[in-house]
C-alpha positions as MATLAB code, in Angstrom:
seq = 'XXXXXXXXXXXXXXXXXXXXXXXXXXXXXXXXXXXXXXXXXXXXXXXXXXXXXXXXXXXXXXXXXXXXXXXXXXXXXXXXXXXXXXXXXXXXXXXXXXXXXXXXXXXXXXXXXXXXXXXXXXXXXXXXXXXXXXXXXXXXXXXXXXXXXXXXXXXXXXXXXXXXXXXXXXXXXXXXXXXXXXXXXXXXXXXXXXXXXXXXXXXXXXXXXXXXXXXXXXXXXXXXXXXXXXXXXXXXXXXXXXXXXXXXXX';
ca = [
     -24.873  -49.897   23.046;
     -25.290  -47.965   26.769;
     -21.550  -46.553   26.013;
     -22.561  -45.444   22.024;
     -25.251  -43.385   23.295;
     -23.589  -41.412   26.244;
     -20.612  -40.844   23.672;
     -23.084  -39.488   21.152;
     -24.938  -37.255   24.088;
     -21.619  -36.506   24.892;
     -20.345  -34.840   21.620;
     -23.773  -33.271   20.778;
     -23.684  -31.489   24.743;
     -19.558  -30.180   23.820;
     -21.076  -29.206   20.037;
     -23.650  -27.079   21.764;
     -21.292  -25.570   24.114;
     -19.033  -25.209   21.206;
     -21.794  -23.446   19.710;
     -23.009  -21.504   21.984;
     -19.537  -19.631   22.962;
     -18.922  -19.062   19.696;
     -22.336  -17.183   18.877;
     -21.698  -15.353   21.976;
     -18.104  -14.087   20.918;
     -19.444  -13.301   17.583;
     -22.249  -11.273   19.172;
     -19.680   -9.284   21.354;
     -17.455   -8.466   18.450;
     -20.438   -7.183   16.495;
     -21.568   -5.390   19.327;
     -17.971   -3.904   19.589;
     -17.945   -3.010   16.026;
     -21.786   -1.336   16.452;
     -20.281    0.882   19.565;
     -16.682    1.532   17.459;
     -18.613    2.582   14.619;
     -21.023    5.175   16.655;
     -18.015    6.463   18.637;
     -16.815    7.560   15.384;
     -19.644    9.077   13.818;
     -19.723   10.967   16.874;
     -16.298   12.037   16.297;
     -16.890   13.471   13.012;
     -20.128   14.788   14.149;
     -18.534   16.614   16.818;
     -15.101   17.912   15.040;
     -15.711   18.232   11.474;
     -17.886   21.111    9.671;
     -18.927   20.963    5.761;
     -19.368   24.375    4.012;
     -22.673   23.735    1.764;
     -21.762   26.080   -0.519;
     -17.905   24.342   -1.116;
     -18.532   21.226    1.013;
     -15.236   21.573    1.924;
     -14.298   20.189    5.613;
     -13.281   22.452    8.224;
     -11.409   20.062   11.394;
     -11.943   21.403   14.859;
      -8.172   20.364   16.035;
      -8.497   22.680   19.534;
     -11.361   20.014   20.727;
      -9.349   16.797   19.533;
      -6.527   17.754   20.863;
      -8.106   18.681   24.139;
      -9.403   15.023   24.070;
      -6.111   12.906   23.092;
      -3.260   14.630   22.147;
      -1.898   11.788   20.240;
      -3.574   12.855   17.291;
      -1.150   13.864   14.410;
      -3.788   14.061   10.923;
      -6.999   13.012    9.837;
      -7.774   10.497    6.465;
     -10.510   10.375    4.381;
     -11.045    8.197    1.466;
     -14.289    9.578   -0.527;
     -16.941    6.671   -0.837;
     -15.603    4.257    1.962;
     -15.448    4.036    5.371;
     -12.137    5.385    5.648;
     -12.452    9.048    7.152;
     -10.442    8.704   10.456;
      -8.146   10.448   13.206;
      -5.048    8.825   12.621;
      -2.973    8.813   15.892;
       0.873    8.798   16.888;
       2.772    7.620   19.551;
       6.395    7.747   19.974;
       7.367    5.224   22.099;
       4.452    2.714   21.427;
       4.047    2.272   17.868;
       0.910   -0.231   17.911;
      -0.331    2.079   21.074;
      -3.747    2.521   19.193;
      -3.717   -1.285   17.748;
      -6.674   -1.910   20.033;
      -7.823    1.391   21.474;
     -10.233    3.991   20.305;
      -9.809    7.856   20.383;
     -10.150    8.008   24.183;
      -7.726    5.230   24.844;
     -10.231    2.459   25.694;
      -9.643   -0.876   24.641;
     -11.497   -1.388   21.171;
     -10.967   -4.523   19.089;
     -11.099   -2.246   15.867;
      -8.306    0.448   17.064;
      -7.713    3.446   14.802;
      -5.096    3.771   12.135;
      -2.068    4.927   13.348;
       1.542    6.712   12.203;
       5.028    4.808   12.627;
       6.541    5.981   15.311;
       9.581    6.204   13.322;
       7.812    9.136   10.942;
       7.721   13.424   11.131;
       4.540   14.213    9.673;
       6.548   16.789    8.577;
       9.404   15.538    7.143;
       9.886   16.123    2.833;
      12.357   13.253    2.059;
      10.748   10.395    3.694;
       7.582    8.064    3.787;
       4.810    8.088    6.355;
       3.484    4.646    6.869;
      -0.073    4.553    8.513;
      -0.910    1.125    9.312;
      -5.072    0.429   10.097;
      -6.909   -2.755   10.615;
      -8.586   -5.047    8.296;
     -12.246   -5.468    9.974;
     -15.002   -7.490    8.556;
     -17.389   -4.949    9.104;
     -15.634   -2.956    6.990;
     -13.990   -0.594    9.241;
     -10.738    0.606    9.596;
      -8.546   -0.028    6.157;
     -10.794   -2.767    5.427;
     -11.591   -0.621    1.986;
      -8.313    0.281    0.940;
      -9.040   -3.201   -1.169;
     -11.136   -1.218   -3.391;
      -8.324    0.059   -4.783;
      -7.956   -3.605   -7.000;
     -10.808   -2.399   -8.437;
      -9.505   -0.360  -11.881;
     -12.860    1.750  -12.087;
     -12.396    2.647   -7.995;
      -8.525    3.363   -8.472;
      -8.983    5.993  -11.366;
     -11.421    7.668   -9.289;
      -9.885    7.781   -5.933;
      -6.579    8.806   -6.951;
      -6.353   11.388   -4.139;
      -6.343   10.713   -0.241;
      -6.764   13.620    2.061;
      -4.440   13.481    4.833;
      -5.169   16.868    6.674;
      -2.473   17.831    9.741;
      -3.263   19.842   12.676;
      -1.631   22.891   10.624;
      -2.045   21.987    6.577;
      -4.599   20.494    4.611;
      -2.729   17.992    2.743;
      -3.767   15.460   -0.602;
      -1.757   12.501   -1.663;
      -1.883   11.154   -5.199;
      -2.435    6.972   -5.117;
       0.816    5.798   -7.543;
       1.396    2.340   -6.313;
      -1.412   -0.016   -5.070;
      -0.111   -4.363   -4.175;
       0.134   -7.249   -2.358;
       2.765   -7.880   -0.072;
       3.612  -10.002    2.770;
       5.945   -9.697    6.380;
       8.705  -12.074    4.780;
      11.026  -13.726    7.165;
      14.156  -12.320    8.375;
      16.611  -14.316    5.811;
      14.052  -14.203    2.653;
      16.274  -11.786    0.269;
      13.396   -9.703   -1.120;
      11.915   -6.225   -1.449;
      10.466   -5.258    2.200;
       8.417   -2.286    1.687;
       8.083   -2.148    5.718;
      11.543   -1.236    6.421;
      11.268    2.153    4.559;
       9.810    4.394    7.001;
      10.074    7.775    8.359;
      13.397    9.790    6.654;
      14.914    8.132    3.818;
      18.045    9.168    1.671;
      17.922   10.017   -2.035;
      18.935    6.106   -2.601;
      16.842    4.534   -0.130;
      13.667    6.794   -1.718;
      14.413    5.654   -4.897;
      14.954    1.828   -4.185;
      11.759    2.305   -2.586;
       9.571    4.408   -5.189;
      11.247    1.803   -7.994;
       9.810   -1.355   -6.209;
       6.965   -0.353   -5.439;
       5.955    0.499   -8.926;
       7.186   -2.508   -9.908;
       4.744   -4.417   -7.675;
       1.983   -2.177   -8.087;
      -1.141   -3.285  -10.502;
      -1.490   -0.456  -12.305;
       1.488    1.031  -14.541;
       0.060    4.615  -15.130;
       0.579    6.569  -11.910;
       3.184    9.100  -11.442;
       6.539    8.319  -10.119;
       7.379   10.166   -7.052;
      10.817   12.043   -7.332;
      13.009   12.568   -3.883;
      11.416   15.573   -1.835;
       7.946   14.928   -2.430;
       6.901   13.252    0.782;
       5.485    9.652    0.533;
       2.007    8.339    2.171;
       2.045    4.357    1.982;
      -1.108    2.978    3.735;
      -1.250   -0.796    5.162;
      -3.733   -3.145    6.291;
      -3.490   -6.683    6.587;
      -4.771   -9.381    3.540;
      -5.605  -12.400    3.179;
      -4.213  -13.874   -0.208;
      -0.959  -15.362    1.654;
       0.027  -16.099    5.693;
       0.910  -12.488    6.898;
      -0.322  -10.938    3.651;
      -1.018   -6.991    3.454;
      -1.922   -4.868    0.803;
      -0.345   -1.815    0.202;
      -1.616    1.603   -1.380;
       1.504    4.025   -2.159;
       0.701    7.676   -2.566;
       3.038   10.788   -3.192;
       2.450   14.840   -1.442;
       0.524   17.098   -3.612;
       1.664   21.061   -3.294;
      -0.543   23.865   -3.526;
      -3.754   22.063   -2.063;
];
């Protein structure tokens, strides 16, 4: 009887430990996100301008730049959280995986370009991958775009460089997964950065396929490609996808 009741002291003293560590690293995460969150808002305070009369956005590049040069564009999704530097480096992809605009280590990161991409670069796709936070953060709202009333209107992302203001028009928006190396299947991930006229078009053609909706405009070769990722959580290493093609005379 002695030996049931230590064991049952026992588990409830490792259940509270248990407990207690794991309120603790949920407190530091949201305590992360908090700070993340503020750090960006300061950003924006800082570096962006909105004409009242237009409320168009005017980006002060000279002072991000003079703060991380890694930056390559800004996104902004109206009506979500998604209004972002979006950084680039060339030999460290996932450089800004886990680090905020001044390089510190930040569980949220900020989206960033393949390394394999030229922003400027016509006949090609720019991939921009971007976490999946709880809090909402990050690409955690490119889901809205399952929602049909959301998708018709948020068919344009602005994707501004440091020398062009730029808007993409959403045409392809699905689920996907990193498949293993010997699965035969469509791998949207291994399109990125210049693509030939074939490639493009194997690309444009199965993504539409995949996508949910079956009304947006098919890209043709030349018109540069924006496909944003973040992970999901419908499969084991699911992502969703939203496929988007240049828009000329912004």
């Amino acid at each position: 009887m002695k030996c049931k009741n230590v064991s049952i002291i026992l588990l409830i003293f490792i259940l509270t430990i248990v407990f207690c560590i794991s309120c603790y690293i949920l407190l530091k995460d949201f305590k992360e996100y908090k700070e993340s969150d503020k750090s960006t808002e300061k950003l924006i305070e800082e570096t962006i301008e909105i004409k009242e009369e237009t409320q168009e956005r005017s980006i002060d590049w000279e002072y991000l730049k003079s703060i991380n040069k890694d930056i390559i564009a800004w996104i902004e999704i109206e009506n979500t959280k998604i209004d972002y530097p979006v950084m680039q480096t060339k030999k460290d992809s996932e450089y800004y995986l886990h680090r905020n605009f001044e390089k510190k280590s930040d569980v949220n990161g900020l989206p960033f370009l393949d390394a394999k991409c030229d922003i400027d670069e016509l006949k090609g796709n720019l991939m921009v991958y971007g976490h999946h936070m709880k809090s909402g953060l990050m690409f955690a709202h490119l889901e809205d775009f399952e929602k049909a009333d959301f998708y018709k209107k948020h068919k344009t992302i602005e994707f501004d460089t440091l020398y062009e203001k730029r808007q993409y028009e959403v045409v392809a928006v699905f689920r996907s997964k990193v498949y293993k190396e010997n699965e035969d299947v469509f791998k949207y991930y291994r399109y990125v950065g210049k693509l030939s006229k074939k490639q493009y078009e194997t690309y444009v053609k199965n993504c539409k396929k995949l996508s949910i909706y079956k009304d947006g405009a098919t890209p043709a070769y030349g018109e540069q490609l924006l496909t944003l990722v973040t992970c999901a959580y419908h499969t084991e290493n699911g992502r969703f996808v939203v496929v988007a093609r240049k828009k000329e005379n912004v």
